[in-house]
DRENDOKE-226396 format. One record per residue (C-alpha): x, y, z. Coordinates in steps of 0.1 Angstrom, whole numbers, plus 5000, padded with zeros to 4 digits. Each point is the difference from the previous one (the first is absolute). Example, Ala and Ser with C-alpha at 12.3 -4.5 7.8 and 13.67 -1.06 7.14 Angstrom:
512349555078 501450344993 
END
This chain:
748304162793 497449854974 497550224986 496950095025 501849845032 500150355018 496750074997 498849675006 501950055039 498350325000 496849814997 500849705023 501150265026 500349815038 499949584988 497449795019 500949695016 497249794996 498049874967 502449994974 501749684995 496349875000 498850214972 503249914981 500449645005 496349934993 499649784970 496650214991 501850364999 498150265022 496250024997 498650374998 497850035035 496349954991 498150305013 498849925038 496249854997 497850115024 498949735011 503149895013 500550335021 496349905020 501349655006 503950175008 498050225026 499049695020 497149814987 502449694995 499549665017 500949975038 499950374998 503850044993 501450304978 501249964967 503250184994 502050104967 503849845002 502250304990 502249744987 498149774974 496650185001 497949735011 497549995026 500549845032 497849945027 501050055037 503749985008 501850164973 503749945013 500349644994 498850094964 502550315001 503249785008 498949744974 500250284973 502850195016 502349654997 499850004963 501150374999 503050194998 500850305027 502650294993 501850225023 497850314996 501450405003 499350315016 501149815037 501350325014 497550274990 498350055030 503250055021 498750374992 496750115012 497550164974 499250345013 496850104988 498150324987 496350035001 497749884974 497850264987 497249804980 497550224980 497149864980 497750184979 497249834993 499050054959 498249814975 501149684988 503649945015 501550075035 502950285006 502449965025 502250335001 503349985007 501650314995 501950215026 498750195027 501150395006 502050065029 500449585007 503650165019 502549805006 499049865028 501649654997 503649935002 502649695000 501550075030 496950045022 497649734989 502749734999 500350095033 496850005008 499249724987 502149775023 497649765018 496849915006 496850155008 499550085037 497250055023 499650324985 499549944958 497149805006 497750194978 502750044975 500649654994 496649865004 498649744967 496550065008 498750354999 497950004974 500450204962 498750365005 499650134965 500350415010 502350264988 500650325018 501550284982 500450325023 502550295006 502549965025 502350195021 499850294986 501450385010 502950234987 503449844995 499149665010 501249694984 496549854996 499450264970 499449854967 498449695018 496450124993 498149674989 501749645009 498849695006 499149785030 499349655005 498149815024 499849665013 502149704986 498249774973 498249715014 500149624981 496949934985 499749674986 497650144976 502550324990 498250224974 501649964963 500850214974 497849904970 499150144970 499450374996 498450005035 500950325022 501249925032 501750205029 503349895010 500949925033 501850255025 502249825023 501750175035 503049774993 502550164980 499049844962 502950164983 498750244981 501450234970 500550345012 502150295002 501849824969 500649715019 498349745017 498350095028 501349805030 499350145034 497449935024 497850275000 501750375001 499550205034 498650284980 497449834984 496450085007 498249805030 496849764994 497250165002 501850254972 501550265024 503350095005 501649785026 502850295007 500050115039 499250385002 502850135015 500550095035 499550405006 502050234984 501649995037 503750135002 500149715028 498249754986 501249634998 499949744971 499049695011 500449674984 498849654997 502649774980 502249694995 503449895004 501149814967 503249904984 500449785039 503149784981 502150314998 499450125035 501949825031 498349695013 498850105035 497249895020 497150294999 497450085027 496850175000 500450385009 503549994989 501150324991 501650084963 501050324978 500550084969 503450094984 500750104964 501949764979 500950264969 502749754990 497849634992 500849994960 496449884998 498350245013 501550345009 496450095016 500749705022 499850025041 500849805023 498449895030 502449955033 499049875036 500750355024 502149865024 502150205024 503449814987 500349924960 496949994983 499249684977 498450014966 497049835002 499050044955 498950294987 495850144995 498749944965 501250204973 496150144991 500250205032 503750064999 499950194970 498050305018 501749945035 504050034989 499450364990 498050125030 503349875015 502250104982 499350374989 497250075035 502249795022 497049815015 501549785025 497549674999 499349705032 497749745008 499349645011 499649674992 496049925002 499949664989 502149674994 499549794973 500549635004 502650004968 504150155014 500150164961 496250104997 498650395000 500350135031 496850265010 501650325020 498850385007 501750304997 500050335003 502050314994 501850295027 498050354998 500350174966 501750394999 498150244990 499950154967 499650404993 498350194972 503550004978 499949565004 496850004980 501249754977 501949825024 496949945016 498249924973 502649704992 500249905033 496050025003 500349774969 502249695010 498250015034 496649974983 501349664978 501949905028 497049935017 498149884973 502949764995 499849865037 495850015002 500349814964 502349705019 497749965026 497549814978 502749894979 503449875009 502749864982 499649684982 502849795011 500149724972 499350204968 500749654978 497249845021 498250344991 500749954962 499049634999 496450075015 499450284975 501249784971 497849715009 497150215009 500350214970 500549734977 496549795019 498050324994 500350034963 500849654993 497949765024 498949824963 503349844998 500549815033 497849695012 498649995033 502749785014 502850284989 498050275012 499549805038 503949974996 500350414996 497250055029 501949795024 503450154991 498150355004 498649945033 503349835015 501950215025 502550284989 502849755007 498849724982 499650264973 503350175004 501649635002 498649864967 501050334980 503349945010 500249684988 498150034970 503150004977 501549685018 499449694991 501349875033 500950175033 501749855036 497950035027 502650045024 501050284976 497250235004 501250355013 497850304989 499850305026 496350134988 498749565011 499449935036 498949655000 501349804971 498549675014 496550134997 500750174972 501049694983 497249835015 497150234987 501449984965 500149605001 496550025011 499250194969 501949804981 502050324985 503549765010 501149675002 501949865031 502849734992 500549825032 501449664993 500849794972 496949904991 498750314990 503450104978 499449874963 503249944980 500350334976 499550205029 503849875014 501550274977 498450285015 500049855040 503849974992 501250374990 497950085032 503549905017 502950194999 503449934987 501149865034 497449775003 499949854968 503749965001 499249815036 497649774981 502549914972 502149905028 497549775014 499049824965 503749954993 500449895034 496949735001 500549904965 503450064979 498949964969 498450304999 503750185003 501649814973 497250064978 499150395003 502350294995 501750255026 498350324993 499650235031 497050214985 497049985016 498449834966 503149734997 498549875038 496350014989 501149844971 502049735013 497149935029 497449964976 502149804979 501049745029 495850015004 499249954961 502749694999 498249835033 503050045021 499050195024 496049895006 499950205032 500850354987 496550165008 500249895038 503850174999 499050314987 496950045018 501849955030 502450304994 497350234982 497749925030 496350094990 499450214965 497650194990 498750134966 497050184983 497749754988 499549904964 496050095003 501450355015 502550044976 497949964967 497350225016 502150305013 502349964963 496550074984 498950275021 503450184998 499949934961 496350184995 500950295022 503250084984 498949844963 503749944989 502749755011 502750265006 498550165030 499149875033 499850125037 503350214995 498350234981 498250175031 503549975012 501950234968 497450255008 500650035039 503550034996 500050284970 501249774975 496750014976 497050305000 497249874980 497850214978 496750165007 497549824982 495749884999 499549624999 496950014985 498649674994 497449834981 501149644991 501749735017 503449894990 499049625009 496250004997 499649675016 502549735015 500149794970 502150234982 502350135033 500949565005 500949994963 502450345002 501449835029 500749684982 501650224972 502350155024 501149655014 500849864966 502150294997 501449985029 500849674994 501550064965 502350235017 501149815029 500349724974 502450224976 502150095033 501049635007 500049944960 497749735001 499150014962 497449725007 497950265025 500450254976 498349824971 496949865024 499750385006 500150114966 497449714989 497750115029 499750374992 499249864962 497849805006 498250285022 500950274974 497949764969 496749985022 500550415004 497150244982 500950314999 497550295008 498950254973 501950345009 497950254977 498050105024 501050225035 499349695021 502549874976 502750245004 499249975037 500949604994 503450114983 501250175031 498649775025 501249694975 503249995021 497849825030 498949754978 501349584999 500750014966 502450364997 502449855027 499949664979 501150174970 502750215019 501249615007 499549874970 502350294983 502749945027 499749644984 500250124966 503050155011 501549695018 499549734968 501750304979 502849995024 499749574995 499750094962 497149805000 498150274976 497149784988 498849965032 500350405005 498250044968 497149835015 499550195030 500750294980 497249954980 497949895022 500250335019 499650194968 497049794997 498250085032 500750355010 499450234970 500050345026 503349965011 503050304999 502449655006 498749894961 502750204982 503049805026 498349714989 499550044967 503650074997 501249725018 497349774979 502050124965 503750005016 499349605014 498449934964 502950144985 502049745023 498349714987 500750094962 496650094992 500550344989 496650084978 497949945034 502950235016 499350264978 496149984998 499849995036 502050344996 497450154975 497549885018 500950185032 500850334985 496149994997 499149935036 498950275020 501649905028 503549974988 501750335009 503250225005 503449784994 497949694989 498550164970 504050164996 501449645000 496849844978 500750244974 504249954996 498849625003 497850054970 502450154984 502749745003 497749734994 497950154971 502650054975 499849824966 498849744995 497449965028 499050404996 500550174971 497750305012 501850275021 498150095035 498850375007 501949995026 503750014983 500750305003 498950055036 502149755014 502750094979 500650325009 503450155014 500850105031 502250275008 503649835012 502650155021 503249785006 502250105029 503449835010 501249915033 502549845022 498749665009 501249805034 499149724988 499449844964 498049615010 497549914983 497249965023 500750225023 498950415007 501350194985 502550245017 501650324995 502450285009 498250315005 501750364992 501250055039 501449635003 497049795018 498149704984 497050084984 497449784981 498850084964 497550295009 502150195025 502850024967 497150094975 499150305029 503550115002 500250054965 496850184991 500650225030 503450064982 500549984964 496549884992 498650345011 499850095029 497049845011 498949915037 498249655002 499049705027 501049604987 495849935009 498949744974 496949975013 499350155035 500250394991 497149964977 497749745017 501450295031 498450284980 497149814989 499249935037 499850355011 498650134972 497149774997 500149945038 496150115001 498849774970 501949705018 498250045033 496650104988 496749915013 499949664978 497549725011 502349645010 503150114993 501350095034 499249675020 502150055032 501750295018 503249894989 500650054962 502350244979 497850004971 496649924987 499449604994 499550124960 503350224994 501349754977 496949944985 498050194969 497050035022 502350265024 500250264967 496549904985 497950105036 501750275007 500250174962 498850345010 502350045030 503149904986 499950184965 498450325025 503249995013 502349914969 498450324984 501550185024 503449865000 499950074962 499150385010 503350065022 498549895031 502049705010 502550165022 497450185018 498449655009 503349835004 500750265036 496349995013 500649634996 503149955013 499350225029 496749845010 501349594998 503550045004 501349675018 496449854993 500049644981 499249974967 500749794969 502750104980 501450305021 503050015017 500650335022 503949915010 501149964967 498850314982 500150305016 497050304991 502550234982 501149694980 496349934990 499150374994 503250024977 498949734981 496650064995 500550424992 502249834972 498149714989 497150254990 496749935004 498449814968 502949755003 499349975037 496449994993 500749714973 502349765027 497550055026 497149904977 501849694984 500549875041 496350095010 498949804968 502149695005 502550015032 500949664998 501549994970 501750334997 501350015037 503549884994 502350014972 500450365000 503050204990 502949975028 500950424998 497650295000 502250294989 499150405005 501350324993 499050335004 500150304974 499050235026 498050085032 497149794990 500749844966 501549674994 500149674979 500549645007 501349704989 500149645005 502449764997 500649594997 503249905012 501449694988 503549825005 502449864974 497849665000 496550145011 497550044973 496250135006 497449825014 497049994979 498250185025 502650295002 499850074966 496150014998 500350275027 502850174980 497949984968 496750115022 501950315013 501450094963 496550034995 498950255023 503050204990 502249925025 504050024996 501349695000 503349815001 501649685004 503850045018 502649704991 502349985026 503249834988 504049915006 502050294994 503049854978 502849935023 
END
């Protein structure tokens, strides 16, 4: 892969369909947006003639008055679509956790906290809210589900079920929400250094807490509205009192599919074997025969009711109350429990615990009554990401996108639940619309057509020709197999002429082939007439929604299956403060040209992929001729180390990511002049840049290509002297200088000699190689007979021979592992704009020099005790309190805590102190290229030493970058080795 294709992907993320090939066949390049006039937003708010709207067309950006779709196909036809991803994400529902928003309102920036609440329990679980969350809203969920109730800015905080031995302890202060956010056109914005409180929201806005994000709709032992503990007192301390319940029946596709009746009687029986939940119960009807299961009661009341069964053998019955309209929604019941035994003076406890579960059982059931289970949670997650992202970002839309996200967020739950399922397709069969949780799909289809969130494709007049493709792998194999058939039968030539593949792309390709070669004229009306009508999100939708989803999560690697690793267990986010107090995008203008970035590199990709060198070049020239008009902005100030972070957002950093991929590519052609240029010309106009000492490099290697060595080896001197060039850059610069500079051109020796010269301890080791190619990995016997790479042989024999030594093959992750935990407090600290979004692993500046130079006094606070012995103190209280948690660099299943307690006791703190100071001060550049073996040993209970090691092959050599670490370790008196692994003599 060439040089900066990977991360390019990463920053494409999910490709849009729409916009490109105009941007990239246009004669005039891409125009930078000019920053929206105000004047044109009064006459876009209706002061046109005849009184008609003028709209933005998400497609070419012009302004259109009236009817927009005629305009939209116009555009659409000279566009290219692509299959899109991520089709089958919602087949599992997003169970949700309660958002718990706090704002503290302090001069000149607003706070959101994010950090976990105590006793947030572990209230939600797989099994039980994918259950419950089959179908839609009933009768009964009205308040639940309603869009309108207005934005209630309160937080309660208040002690709740309390009392001796009950589970509720440690939940003293936690937060409640009320009310759902309402649209308003005229949403408040984050601007300047302007305090504002955010918004509390009853919907569960997935929140960071308890080390993860907070996902559940409001927990049943949170505190009620007006501040007071919504817990039910207990009944009397009665040895015959009664529990009695008010719940659901959820989970309705696992139970048996019978008809139910009002005042049916039900029970409860213990399922202690569901691998999902061992708390799980299930609900049957009582019937005098065999009893049916009916689903089981949610999983926040059956974690208190299983042991009242269980260990107090509470025997509980009810009946149905209500019935939704839905076969698979919630269904509302009441139950209550047989007399309770007494207990005596010696059952204190007992008692107690029982006293305990009853108390949270009830607060569990009262809690459900005002708040039942959310039945789509991806619907769920799509309203808070669009509302979330109109609250602090209403700047960036027009008036026409922000109608198009009103209507879509007053449609019904269907429509809703409908469009988020086919958000990821680019078409869909009508006929082929199944989804359990949908009642109506006509009207469902209907209100999103009227808000013009999809297009219908009805006949043949509506079908352009690029969208054949995509209407065609709508159609199984079978069918397309039965269309072949027909061509071949209705015109031959199409048979002698195509191939007999029998993949599904060798029958799309041989229909649209007999279509391109005008043999088969009436194709559309044949494959319309076994599609039947399609269906697909709109391109005004689809650029809208790709924006929203794009500010919310600020990356192109995540989307809406984030909210879906964190209901499952997969990822626990960190506990963090967004504290903001500038926009990322401060006004439209510069959001359009980011966007136009991203599609030019989009396109350069997609245009690498089907090796169209042509595309490749058009993409290159655009992101040059961007990249001359660019000004950098002056970085010596703190609003200027804010801009290095936040540079990432900006038009011209992704045109230089494309522009180095296309340095890359004419190396790869050999054309070097040409890479010389762009080279240069990003020397020229970004002089703050950690990529200058890559580029530098690359600038003296092509020179050195063309012959013209003395400009090689000036560029090299020159770049020694640039700041920004760092870590294996200034390594290679300087063994460049010194290959170049010899006599004649330099007769002067550099300072540096001697530095770069020095020797580095070699050990060579021989083994038993399966296989001796060149170009292929390298592969040996181990001492007990199994293949083993390089490392695992260099392990073997400095546990042996070498010296007894224990050791991990890490390269990199141990140490970026230890840094993690160690400076785990630095990295999350109360830092204004760097933690954007509820969603991140690290602050927005990690790899910048801004992340050591704000927060100086923390980090060498904490390196000072490292250096004092302290480090495997704060290693444990680290490890204990985040275990599992996300975070940049650390990987819990790879390196156990007695692994990383081993290796720091031995590392000893000043050389500890010195690694984790060199990745605080510049993490980009010294993140990698570490040695591949840490090595300890222990001279007794609590004294050790370490070592680190380089393993190379018999044809490896190090990387420039592996030996500036080597030399940069030698120099805070570490042991260190390089380990040649060779054939043992046969």
């Amino acid at each position: 892969m060439l040089k900066g294709r990977e991360s390019l992907i990463r920053l494409i993320g999910r490709r849009r369909r729409h916009r490109r090939h105009s941007l990239l066949t246009s004669t005039q390049g891409l125009e930078i947006a000019p920053k929206e006039d105000k004047d044109e937003v009064s006459t876009v708010n209706g002061n046109g003639n005849e009184g008609e709207e003028m709209v933005d067309c998400p497609v070419c950006r012009k302004k259109v008055r009236g009817e927009i779709n005629s305009h939209l196909d116009k555009c659409l036809a000279r566009g290219t679509k692509r299959k899109l991803s991520q089709c089958t994400l919602f087949q599992l529902k997003f169970c949700t956790r309660p958002k718990v928003t706090v704002s503290s309102v302090e001069s000149n920036f607003t706070r959101t906290d994010v950090g976990p609440r105590a006793g947030d329990g572990n209230i939600c679980d797989l099994a039980s809210e994918i259950s419950s969350s089959d179908g839609p809203e009933n009768n009964v969920q009205d308040e639940s589900n309603s869009s309108s109730v207005s934005l209630t800015l309160t937080t309660n905080r208040s002690k709740i079920c309390t009392g001796e031995s009950s589970v509720c302890n440690g939940v003293n202060r936690m937060e409640n929400l009320d009310g759902l956010v309402k649209f308003d056109d005229e949403c408040k914005l984050l601007s300047g250094a302007k305090s504002t409180i955010s918004r509390l929201e009853d919907c569960p806005h997935h929140q960071i807490s308890d080390d993860r994000i907070d996902n559940i709709t409001h927990s049943p032992l949170s505190p009620s509205e007006n501040g007071t503990s919504k817990c039910v007192e207990p009944l009397e301390d009665d040895d015959n009192s009664k529990i009695l319940l008010d719940t659901f029946i959820v989970g309705r596709k696992f139970g048996d599919d019978i008809e139910l009746t009002i005042g049916a009687m039900v029970m409860l029986s213990r399922d202690s074997q569901n691998v999902k939940d061992p708390n799980a119960i299930k609900v049957l009807t009582e019937d005098t025969g065999q009893s049916k299961e009916l689903g089981f009661i949610p999983r926040e009341l059956a974690q208190y009711l299983s042991p009242l069964i269980d260990k107090f053998q509470l025997m509980f019955e009810g009946h149905i109350t209500s019935i939704p309209q839905h076969p698979r929604a919630v269904v509302p019941i009441q139950m209550y429990s047989s007399s309770i035994g007494s207990f005596d003076e010696k059952d204190s406890s007992s008692f107690q615990e029982f006293n305990s579960f009853r108390r949270n059982a009830l607060c569990a059931a009262e809690f459900s009554k005002t708040h039942p289970p959310i039945p789509a949670k991806y619907q769920h997650n799509l309203l808070l990401l669009l509302k979330e992202v109109l609250e602090s970002n209403a700047h960036l839309f027009t008036e026409g996108e922000k109608t198009l996200l009103k209507s879509f967020l007053s449609l019904s739950d269907d429509s809703q639940r409908l469009f988020a399922r086919l958000y990821a397709r680019p078409w869909f069969r009508m006929a082929s619309i199944s989804y359990a949780e949908i009642c109506d799909y006509e009207e469902a289809v209907k209100g999103l057509s009227e808000a013009e969130c999809v297009s219908l494709f009805e006949s043949i007049d509506k079908l352009q020709i690029d969208d054949l493709k995509e209407v065609l792998n709508v159609l199984n194999v079978g069918e397309l197999r039965d269309l072949v058939c027909s061509l071949n039968k209705s015109h031959k030539k199409i048979a002698q002429n195509s191939d007999h593949g029998t993949r599904k792309q060798d029958y799309v390709a041989r229909v649209l082939g007999a279509y391109e070669s005008g043999l088969c004229p009436n194709l559309p009306s044949m494959i319309l007439g076994k599609t039947g009508s399609c269906v697909r999100i709109s391109a005004s939708a689809e650029s809208v929604f790709w924006r929203a989803e794009r500010l919310f999560f600020l990356n192109g690697e995540q989307d809406l299956s984030a909210f879906l690793l964190v209901d499952l267990g997969i990822v626990k986010y960190p506990a963090y403060n967004c504290i903001f107090t500038d926009q990322i995008f401060p006004d439209r203008s510069d959001l359009l040209s980011y966007e136009e970035a991203i599609e030019v590199a989009q396109g350069m990709d997609e245009s690498l992929d089907e090796n169209n060198n042509e595309l490749v070049s058009r993409c290159i020239e655009i992101s040059a001729s961007h990249v001359s008009s660019f000004v950098e902005e002056d970085r010596s100030s703190d609003s200027g180390s804010m801009a290095a972070f936040l540079s990432c957002f900006s038009a011209s950093w992704v045109y230089s990511k494309v522009i180095l991929l296309g340095v890359s590519f004419l190396e790869h052609e050999r054309r070097y002049k040409d890479a010389i240029d762009l080279l240069k010309l990003l020397l020229v106009k970004f002089k703050s840049d950690r990529r200058r000492g890559y580029w530098t490099l690359r600038l003296s290697v092509d020179l050195e290509h063309v012959g013209w060595l003395d400009e090689s080896l000036e560029v090299a001197e020159k770049g020694l002297l640039d700041p920004w060039v760092r870590a294996g850059s200034i390594v290679a610069l300087q063994r460049r200088v010194l290959r170049l500079g010899k006599p004649p051109r330099r007769w002067k020796t550099p300072s540096f000699l001697d530095s770069v010269n020095r020797k580095i301890v070699e050990v060579h080791v021989q083994g038993r190689p399966v296989n001796c190619k060149t170009g292929v990995k390298n592969v040996f016997y181990g001492e007990d007979g199994e293949r083993c790479g390089v490392e695992e042989l260099a392990l073997e024999y400095y546990a042996g021979e070498g010296g007894c030594w224990q050791g991990v093959h890490t390269e990199s992750g141990i140490w970026l592992t230890i840094f993690g935990l160690l400076m785990w407090d630095v990295v999350f600290a109360d830092v204004p704009n760097v933690f954007r979004t509820k969603f991140q692993t690290a602050p927005l500046d990690l790899e910048t020099d801004s992340f050591y130079e704000v927060r100086r006094g923390l980090v060498e606070a904490l390196l000072d005790k490292i250096e004092h012995g302290m480090a495997e103190e704060l290693l444990i209280m680290s490890w204990e309190s985040h275990v599992g948690t996300a975070c940049r660099g650390v990987n819990w299943d790879k390196h156990s805590l007695s692994e990383l307690r081993a290796a720091v006791t031995c590392i000893g703190g000043p050389c500890l102190a010195s690694i984790c100071r060199n990745l605080a001060q510049d993490y980009r550049s010294w993140s990698s290229g570490m040695p591949d073996l840490l090595l300890w040993r222990f001279h007794d209970d609590y004294r050790g030493e370490a070592k680190l090691v380089e393993v190379k092959g018999p044809r490896d050599r190090l990387s420039e970058q592996q030996r500036a670490w080597l030399l940069f370790l030698m120099d805070c008196g570490f042991n260190v080795e390089v380990c040649k692994v060779s054939h043992a003599p046969i």
